[in-house]
C-alpha positions as CSV (number, residue, x, y, z in Angstrom):
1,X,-49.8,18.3,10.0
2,X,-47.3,21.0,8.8
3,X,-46.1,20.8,12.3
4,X,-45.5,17.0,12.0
5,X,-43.4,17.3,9.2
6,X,-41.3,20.1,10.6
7,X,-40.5,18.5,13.5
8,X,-40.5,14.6,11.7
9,X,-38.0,16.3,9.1
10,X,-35.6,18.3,12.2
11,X,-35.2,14.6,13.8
12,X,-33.9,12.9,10.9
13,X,-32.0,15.3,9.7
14,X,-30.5,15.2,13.1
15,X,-29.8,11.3,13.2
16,X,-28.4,11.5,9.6
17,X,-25.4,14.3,11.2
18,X,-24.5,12.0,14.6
19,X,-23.3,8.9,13.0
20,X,-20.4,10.5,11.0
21,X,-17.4,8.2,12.2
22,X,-13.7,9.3,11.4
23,X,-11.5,6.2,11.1
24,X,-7.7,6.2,11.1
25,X,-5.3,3.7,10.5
26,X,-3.5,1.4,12.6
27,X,0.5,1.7,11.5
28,X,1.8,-1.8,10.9
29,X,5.5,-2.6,12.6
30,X,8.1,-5.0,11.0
31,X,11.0,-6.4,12.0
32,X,14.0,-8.2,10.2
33,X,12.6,-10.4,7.7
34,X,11.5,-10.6,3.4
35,X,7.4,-9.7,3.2
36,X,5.0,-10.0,0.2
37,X,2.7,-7.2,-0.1
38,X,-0.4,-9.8,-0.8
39,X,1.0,-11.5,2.0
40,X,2.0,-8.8,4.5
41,X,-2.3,-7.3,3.5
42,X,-0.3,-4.2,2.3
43,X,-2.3,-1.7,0.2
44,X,-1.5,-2.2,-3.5
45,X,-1.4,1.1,-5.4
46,X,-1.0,3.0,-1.9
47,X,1.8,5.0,-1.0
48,X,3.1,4.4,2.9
49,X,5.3,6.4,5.2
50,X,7.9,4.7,7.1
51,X,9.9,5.3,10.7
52,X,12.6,3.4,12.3
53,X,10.5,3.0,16.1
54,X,13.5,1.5,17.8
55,X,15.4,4.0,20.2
56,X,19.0,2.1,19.1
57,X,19.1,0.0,15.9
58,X,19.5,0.8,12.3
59,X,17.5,-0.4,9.8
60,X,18.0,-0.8,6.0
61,X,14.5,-1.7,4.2
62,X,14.7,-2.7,0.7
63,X,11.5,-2.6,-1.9
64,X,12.2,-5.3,-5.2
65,X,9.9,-5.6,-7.6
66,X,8.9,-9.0,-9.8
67,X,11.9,-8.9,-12.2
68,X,14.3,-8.4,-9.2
69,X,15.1,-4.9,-9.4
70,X,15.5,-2.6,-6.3
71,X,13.2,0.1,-6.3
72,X,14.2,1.4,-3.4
73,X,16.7,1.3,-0.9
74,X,16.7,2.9,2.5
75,X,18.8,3.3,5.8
76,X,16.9,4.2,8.9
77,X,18.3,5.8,11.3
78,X,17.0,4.7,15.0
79,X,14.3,7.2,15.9
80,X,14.5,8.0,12.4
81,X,11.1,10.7,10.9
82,X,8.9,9.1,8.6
83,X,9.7,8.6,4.9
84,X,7.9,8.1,2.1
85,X,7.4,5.1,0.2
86,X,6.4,4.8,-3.6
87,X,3.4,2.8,-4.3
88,X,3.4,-0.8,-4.0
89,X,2.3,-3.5,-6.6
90,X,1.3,-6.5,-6.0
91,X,4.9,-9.0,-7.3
92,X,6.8,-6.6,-4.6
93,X,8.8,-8.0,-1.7
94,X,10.0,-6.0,1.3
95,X,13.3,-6.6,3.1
96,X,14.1,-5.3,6.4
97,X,17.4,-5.9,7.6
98,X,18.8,-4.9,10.9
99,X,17.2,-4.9,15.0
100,X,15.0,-2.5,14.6
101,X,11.1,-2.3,14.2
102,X,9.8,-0.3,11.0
103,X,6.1,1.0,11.2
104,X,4.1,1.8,7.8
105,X,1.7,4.2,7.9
């Protein structure tokens, strides 16, 4: 019996360690345009880094907030490294102006 439980007790402790699953996220790529953050399913309360993808286009992103306030205003380079963006809430809008693509992650 003690046998059993050895063994019975090896297994699951086993099949409890092989189903740990690491999941990363998918970056999400704008162009030109105004987004909602309820809209756009952007994160509320989460902070996001963001990169100019295009190889030759500027970008400038804008984030405005319900009373129509910029919170922040960026120019991307083309190629540009990632930035970091403050925390969105749920009244902001994002505007992207220029060619390029801008990925959150």
């Amino acid at each position: 019996m003690k046998k059993f439980a050895t063994i019975f007790s090896i297994f699951l402790v086993l099949s409890f360690s092989m189903n740990i699953v690491t999941t990363v996220a998918q970056p999400k790529s704008f162009s030109q345009g105004i987004y909602g953050v309820t809209d756009s399913k952007f994160l509320v309360g989460t902070s996001y880094n963001i990169q100019n993808t295009a190889p030759n286009d500027k970008v400038l992103l804008m984030v405005i907030d319900g009373n129509q306030q910029i919170q922040e205003l960026i120019r991307l380079e083309p190629n540009s490294p990632k930035y970091y963006l403050k925390p969105l809430d749920y009244d902001f809008l994002i505007v992207i102006i220029g060619k390029g693509q801008v990925a959150f992650s």
